[in-house]
C-alpha positions in Angstrom: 4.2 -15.5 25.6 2.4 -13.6 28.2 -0.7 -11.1 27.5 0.1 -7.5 26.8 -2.0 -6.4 30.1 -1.4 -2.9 30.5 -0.1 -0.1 27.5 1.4 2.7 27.4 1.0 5.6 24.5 3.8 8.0 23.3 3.1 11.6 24.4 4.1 12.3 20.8 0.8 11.0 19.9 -1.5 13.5 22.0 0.5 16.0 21.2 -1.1 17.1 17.6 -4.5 15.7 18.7 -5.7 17.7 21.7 -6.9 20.1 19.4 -8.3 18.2 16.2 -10.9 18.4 14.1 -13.5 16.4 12.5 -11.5 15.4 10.0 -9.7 12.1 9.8 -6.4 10.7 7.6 -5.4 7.3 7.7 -2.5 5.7 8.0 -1.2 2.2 6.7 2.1 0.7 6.4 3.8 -2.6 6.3 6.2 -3.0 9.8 8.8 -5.5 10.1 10.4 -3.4 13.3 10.4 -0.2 15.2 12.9 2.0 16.3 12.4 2.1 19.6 15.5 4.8 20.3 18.4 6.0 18.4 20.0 2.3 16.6 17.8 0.3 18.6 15.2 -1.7 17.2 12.3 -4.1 18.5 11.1 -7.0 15.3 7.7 -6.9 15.6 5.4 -10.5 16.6 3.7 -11.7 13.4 0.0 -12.8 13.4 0.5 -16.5 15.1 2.1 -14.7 18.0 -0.6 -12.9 18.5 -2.6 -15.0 20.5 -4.4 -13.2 23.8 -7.8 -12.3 24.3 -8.6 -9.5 26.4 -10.0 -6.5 26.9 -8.7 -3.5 28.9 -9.8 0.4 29.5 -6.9 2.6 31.1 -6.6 6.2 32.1 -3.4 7.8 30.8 -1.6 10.3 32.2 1.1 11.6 29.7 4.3 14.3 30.3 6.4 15.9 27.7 7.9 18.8 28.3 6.2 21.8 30.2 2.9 20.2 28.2 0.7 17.4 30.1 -2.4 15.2 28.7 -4.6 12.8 30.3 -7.1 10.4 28.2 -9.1 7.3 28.2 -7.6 4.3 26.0 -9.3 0.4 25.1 -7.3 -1.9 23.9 -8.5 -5.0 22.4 -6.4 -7.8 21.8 -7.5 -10.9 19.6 -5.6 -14.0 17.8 -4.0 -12.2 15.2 -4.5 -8.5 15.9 -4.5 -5.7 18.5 -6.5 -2.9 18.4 -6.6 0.7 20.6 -8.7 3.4 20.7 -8.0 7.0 22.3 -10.5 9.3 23.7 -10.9 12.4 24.6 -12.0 13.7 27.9 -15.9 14.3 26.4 -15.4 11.3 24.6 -15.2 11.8 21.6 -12.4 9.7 19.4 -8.6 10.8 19.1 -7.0 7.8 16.8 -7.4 4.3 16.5 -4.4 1.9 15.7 -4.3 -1.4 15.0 -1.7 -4.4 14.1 -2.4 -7.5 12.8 0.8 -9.0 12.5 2.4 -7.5 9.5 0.4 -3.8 8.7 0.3 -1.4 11.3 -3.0 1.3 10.7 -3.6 4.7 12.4 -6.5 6.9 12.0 -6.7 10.1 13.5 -7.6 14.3 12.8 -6.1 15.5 10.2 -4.2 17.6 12.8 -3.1 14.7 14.7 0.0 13.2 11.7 2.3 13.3 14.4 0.2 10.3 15.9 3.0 7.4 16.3 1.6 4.3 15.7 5.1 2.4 16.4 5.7 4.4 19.4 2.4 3.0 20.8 2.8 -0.6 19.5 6.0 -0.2 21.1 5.4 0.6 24.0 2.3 -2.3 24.4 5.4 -4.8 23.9 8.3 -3.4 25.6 5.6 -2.7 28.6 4.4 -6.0 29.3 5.6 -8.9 26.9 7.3 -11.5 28.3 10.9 -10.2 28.7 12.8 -13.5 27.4 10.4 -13.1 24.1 11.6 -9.4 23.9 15.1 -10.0 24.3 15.3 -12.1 21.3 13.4 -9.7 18.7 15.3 -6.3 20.6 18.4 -5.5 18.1 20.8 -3.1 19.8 19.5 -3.3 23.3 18.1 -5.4 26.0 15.4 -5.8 28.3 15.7 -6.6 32.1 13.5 -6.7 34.9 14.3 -6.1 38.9 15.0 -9.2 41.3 11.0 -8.1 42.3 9.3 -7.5 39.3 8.3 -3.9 40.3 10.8 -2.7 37.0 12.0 -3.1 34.1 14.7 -1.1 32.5 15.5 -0.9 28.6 19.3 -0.2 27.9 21.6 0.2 25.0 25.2 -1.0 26.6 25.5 0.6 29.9 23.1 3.4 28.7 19.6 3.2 30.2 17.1 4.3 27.4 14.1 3.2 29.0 12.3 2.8 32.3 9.1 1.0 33.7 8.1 0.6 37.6 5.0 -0.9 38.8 2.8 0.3 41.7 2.2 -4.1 42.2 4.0 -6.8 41.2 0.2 -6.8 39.1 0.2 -4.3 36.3 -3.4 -4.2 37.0 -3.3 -3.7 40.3 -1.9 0.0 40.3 -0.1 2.7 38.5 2.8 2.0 35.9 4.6 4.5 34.8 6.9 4.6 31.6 9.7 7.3 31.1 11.1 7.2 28.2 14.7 8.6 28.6 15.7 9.3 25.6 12.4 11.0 23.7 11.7 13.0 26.8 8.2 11.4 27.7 6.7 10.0 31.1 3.3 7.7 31.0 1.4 7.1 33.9 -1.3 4.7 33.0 -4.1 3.3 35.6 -6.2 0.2 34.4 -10.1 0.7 34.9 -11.2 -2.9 33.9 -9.9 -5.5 32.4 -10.9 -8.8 31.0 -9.7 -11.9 29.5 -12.0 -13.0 27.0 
């Protein structure tokens, strides 16, 4: 399975945290598989599947609505877990979410319980995970990618629910953008650094 290299984060998320306060809830729950759009589900990888090393900062660029939000994201990924962190534009810490194969954890202002943990996690997978790997865990849906790479499209029969082009054939090597068709949002996300560990 190839390395998550690049992520993208649900606008929902932002939305409740660009104001938050000091105060923090947390979140844990057991996850077998999200719903990534209406009857369409993604089974999750469990801990052995998790296998990468690497670590990556990105700047993300998020759209929902008339409302827009940028912010700087790390995600770690480790043999059995995956771990990102959001912050804010003097940064200072949004959430923090993590998976490690069969409990999925947010943390975040007590303002921010719209935060989406299986948005995100989502996202990561549908992103960048080997599409033949996605295509057997995606119930209700599949996954393709363009004859060059530059795309991939999530669909639901005929019905496109899901959209992700590359700037490069290399995720890292420009802008991707996500729009999710269905739940109204649009990602732009630009890697700063990356490294395999």
């Amino acid at each position: 399975m190839s390395a998550a290299r690049t992520f993208s984060i649900a606008v929902v998320i932002v939305a409740g945290i660009v104001n938050a306060s000091c105060s923090t809830v947390e979140v844990r729950q057991q996850a077998e598989r999200i719903a990534i759009a209406d009857d369409v589900f993604l089974l999750l990888p469990v801990a052995s599947e998790l296998t990468e090393s690497f670590n990556a900062t990105q700047v993300i660029s998020a759209e929902y609505e008339d409302r827009s939000f940028s912010f700087q994201a790390h995600l770690e990924s480790r043999p059995g877990k995956i771990t990102i962190v959001a912050l804010g534009a003097l940064g200072g810490p949004l959430f923090s979410i993590s998976y490690d194969g069969s409990e999925l954890q947010a943390s975040g202002s007590a303002e921010a319980q719209v935060v989406n943990a299986e948005y995100v996690l989502a996202d990561v997978l549908l992103a960048h995970w080997n599409v033949d790997w996605l295509n057997e865990r995606l119930q209700g849906a599949s996954i393709e990618t363009s004859a060059d790479g530059s795309s991939r499209f999530v669909s639901r029969q005929d019905e496109l629910l899901i959209g992700i082009n590359y700037e490069t054939p290399d995720p890292w090597g420009g802008k991707a953008t996500l729009t999710h068709l269905e739940r109204g949002y649009v990602l732009d996300i630009r890697t700063a650094e990356y490294s395999s560990q």
